[in-house]
Each structure stands twice: as C-alpha cells, then as structure tokens.
N, C-alpha and C positions, 0 to 999 in steps of 0.2 A: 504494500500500500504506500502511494506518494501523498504525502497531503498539501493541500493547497491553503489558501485564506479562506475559501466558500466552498471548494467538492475538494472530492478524495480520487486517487486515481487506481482503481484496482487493476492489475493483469486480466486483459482479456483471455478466456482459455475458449475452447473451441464452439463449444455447447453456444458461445456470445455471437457467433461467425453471422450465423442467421438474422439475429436481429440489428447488429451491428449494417448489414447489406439493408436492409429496410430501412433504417434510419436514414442513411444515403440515397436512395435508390426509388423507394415508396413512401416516403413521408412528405408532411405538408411544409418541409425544409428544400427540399429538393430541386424545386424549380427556382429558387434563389442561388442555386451551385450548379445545376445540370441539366439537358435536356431543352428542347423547342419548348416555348418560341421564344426563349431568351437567352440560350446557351445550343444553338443549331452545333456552332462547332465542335461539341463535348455532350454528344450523346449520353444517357444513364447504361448503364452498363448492366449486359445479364448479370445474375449469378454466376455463371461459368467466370466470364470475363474478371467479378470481382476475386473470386475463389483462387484464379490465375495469377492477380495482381495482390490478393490480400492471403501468400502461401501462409502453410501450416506455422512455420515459424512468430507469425503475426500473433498466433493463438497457442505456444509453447513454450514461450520463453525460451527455446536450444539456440536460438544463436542472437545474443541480446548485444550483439556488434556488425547487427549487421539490420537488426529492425525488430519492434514491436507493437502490439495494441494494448491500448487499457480501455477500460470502461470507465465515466467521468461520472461518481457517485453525487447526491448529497442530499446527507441524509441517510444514506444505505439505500437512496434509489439512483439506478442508471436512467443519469439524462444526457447520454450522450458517447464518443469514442474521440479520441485522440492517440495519433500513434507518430512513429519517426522511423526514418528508413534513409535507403540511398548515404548510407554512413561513411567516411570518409576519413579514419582516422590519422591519416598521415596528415590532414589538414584540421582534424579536428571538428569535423561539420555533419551534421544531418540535416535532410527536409522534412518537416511536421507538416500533418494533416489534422485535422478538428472536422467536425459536425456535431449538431446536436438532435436529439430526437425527435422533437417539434416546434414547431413557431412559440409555442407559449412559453415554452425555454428559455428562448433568445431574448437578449435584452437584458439580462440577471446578472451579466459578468463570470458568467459558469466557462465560456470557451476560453476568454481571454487566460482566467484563475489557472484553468486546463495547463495550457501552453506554458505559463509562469512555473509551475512544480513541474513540467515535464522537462522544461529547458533548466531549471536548478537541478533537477537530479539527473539527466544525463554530462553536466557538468560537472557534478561528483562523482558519479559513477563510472565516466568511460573518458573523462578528461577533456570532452567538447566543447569548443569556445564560439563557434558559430553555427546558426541555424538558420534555416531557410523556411518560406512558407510562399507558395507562390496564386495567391486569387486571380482572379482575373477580375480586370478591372472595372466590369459591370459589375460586381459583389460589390459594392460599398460598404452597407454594413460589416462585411467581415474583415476588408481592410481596418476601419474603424475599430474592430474590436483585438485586431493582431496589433494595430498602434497601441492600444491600451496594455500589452505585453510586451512591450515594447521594440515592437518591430519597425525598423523604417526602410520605407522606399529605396531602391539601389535605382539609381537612373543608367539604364542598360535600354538599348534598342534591342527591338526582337533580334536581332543577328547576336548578338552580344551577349542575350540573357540567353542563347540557345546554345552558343559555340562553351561559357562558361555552365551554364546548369542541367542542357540535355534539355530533348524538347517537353514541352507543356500539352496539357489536356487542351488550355487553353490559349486562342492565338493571341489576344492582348493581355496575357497572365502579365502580374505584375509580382518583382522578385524583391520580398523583405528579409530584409538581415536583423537578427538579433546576437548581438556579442555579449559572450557570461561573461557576466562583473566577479571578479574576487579570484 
C-alpha cells in the first residue's frame, strides 16, 4: 500500500484487470480520454488490445522495473487505476497513466493525490527522478489536474516529442515532466 494525502494506492492483482479495462474503456470517463467524436485518432481499445498492452506483469508485481498497476483506494473503495511503465532506469524515468472510474470522481483531487504517492514512491523505491504523462491536449481537465502534481508542459513539436518519447495514442498529446525533489 502507497499512501497518499486523500487515496491509498493498492497493487492491482489480476482478478482488478477486468474492471480496471471498464473504467477506461466503458465508463462515463471515457469519452473525455478516448474514442469519437472527440478523440477519432485514439480509438477505445478491445479487451484483447488492453490485455496486450496492460500484460500480466501490470497485475503481479514480477517485474516492478519495468511496470505496474495499482488501484486508487479511498476509503477502502476503488475509484480509480494509476500505473507506470516504459521504465528507463539508466535515465531514471517512467510514463504514468491515471483514470478514474467515473465522472462523479473527478474533480476530488483523487488522480492528481494518485500521481503525487506514485511518483514519491517510485522515487524511493527504484531511484526515479523523472516522469512523464503524456494527455492530449483536448483533455484539459487532466492537464489541469497532472499541473496540480506537479507536472509541466515540455515545449516539444510533434517531431521532437516522438523522436525523444516514442509515438503517442494521441496526435496532439502533450509531454509533462515531473522531476522528484529530495
């Protein structure tokens, strides 16, 4: 368990896989991250697809240097997933992902809190000093709320943010940095 100022962040294990994919994929969050008619270029992804992209490791903790999920508790309820991946330790970096499981969620400070204890403890635990989170820049609110964990904008042209971070889900994804203090 990581804890935060407002959720707690448990290890997702497998049995989470399923509802973790709904959250994303079939919730009333969705069309604010994926999918027509306001994210045409970033389709929602089967299950297969996520299963593909979100392997067993996500959900077993066996290779915790190279990625994982948690579920975003509070309270002892799951409102939410946040993970980190694409790990990079010679530079010391990963990319974080967040969602939360409904609209009536958002707004609370639960994803920013998320991101906060997820980048303090991979910062103690695997020695990580930079993090990435890449929205696309129609999300505004989630820009807004990755600011509030202190992430900021890297002014990088699409050529720039792709030849340094690899391509994006999204064509106007916008590439935030967070640097661990201490």
């Amino acid at each position: 368990m990581i804890p935060g100022s407002l959720v707690t962040l448990r290890p997702a294990r497998e049995h989470d896989r399923r509802a973790v994919y709904e959250w994303m994929a079939e919730s009333d969050v969705t069309p604010s991250m994926m999918g027509p008619p306001l994210y045409p270029d970033a389709p929602i992804p089967t299950w297969e697809e996520f299963c593909a992209d979100y392997v067993a490791l996500f959900f077993d903790g066996t290779k915790p240097d190279v990625g994982r999920s948690y579920i975003i508790e509070v309270n002892g309820e799951a409102v939410g997933h946040v993970s980190y991946s694409e790990v990079d330790l010679a530079r010391g970096r990963a990319e974080l992902d967040v969602w939360l499981r409904s609209e009536s969620l958002c707004g609370h400070g639960y994803g920013s809190d998320a991101l906060s204890a997820l980048t303090r403890h991979l910062h103690e635990a695997l020695g990580l000093t930079e993090f990435i989170i890449r929205p696309s820049r129609r999300n505004e609110r989630a820009i807004r709320a990755y600011a509030r964990a202190g992430f900021v904008p890297l002014p990088l042209s699409p050529e720039e943010r792709d030849a340094v971070y690899g391509a994006t889900e999204h064509r106007d994804a916008l590439v935030m940095l967070k640097r661990a203090s201490g």
